[in-house]
C-alpha positions in Angstrom: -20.4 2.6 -3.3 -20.5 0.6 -6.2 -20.1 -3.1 -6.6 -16.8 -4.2 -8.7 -14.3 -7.5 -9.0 -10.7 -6.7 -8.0 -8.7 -5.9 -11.1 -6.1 -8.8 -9.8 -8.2 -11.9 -8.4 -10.9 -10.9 -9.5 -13.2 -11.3 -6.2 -16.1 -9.2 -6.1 -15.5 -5.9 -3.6 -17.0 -2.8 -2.7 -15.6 0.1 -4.3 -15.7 3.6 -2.5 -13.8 5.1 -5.1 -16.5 8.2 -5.5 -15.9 8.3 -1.5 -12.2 7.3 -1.1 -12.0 8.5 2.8 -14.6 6.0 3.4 -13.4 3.1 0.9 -12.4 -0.1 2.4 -9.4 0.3 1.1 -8.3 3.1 3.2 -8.1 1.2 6.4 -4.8 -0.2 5.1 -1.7 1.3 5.3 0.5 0.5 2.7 4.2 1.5 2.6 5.1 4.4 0.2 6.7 1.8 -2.3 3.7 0.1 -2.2 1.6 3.2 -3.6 4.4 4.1 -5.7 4.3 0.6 -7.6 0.7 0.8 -7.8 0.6 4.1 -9.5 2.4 1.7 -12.2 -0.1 -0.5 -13.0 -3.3 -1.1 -15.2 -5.2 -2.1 -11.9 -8.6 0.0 -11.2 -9.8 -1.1 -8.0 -7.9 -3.8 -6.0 -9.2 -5.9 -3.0 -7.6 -5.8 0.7 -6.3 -8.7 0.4 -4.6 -8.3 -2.9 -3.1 -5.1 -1.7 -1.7 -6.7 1.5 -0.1 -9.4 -1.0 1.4 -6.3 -2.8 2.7 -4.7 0.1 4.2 -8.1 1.1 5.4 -8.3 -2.2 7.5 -5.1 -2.6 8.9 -5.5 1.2 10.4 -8.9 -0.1 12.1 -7.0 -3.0 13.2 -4.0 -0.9 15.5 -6.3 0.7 16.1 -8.8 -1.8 17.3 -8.3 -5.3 16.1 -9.1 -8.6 18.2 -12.4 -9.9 20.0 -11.6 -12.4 21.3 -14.9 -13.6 19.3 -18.1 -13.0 21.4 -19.7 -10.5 20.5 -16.8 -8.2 16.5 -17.2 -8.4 15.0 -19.4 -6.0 12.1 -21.8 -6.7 8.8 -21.1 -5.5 10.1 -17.3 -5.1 10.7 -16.5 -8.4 9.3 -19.4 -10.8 7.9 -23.0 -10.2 8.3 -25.5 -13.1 4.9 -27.0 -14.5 4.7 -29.6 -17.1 8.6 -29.3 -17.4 8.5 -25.3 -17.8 10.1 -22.5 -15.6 6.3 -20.3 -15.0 7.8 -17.1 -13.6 5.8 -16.0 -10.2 4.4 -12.4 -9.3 7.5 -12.1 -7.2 9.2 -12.4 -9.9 7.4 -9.7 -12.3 7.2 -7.5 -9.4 10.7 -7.3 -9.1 11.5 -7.1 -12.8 10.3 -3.7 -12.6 7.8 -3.2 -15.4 5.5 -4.8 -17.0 6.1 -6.8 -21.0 3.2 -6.3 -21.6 2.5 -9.9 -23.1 -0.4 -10.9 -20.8 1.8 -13.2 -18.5 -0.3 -15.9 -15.8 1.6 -14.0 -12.8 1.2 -10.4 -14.0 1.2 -8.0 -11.2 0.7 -4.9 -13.3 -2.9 -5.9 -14.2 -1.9 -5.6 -18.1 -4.5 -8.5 -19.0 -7.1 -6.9 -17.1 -6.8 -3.2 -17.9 -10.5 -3.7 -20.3 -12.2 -4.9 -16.6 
């Protein structure tokens, strides 16, 4: 197994991609949307605890739906205002459903990263 950083907080891990039946990542289970989204992004190799967040993540939006109209977001779900600015979160992009592609802070699809 080859030492890596994860693609998404960038913490160093352990990747057993060469051996995934014995990567740490396979003591996880993950829902089925959870893969499914994943399959989505740039992201190479991804920590536990990033993929925990993820799975957290898309639960949250399996039973929530994406605001359409800014009185239906919800700060600190899906934005937080700095320095006078709405800064959408990874909630946020998750549930938007794809990725701009415009290197966003909270990107969840690993788009900034995908040269790691």
């Amino acid at each position: 197994m080859k030492p890596q950083i994860c693609t998404h907080c960038k913490e160093p891990i352990v990747c057993g991609a060469e051996d995934i039946q014995n990567c740490d990542c396979q003591k996880l289970e993950l829902r089925p949307e959870t893969i499914a989204f994943l399959g989505t992004t740039f992201h190479k190799c991804l920590c536990n605890n990033c993929l925990k967040k993820f799975d957290e993540m898309i639960a949250f939006s399996l039973v929530n739906d994406f605001p359409k109209r800014r009185s239906e977001m919800i700060e600190g779900v899906h934005y937080y205002i700095e320095n006078e600015y709405f800064v959408f979160t990874e909630q946020y992009h998750l549930m938007k459903g794809q990725c701009c592609q415009n290197g966003c802070r909270h990107c969840v699809y690993g788009f900034k990263n995908q040269f790691l």
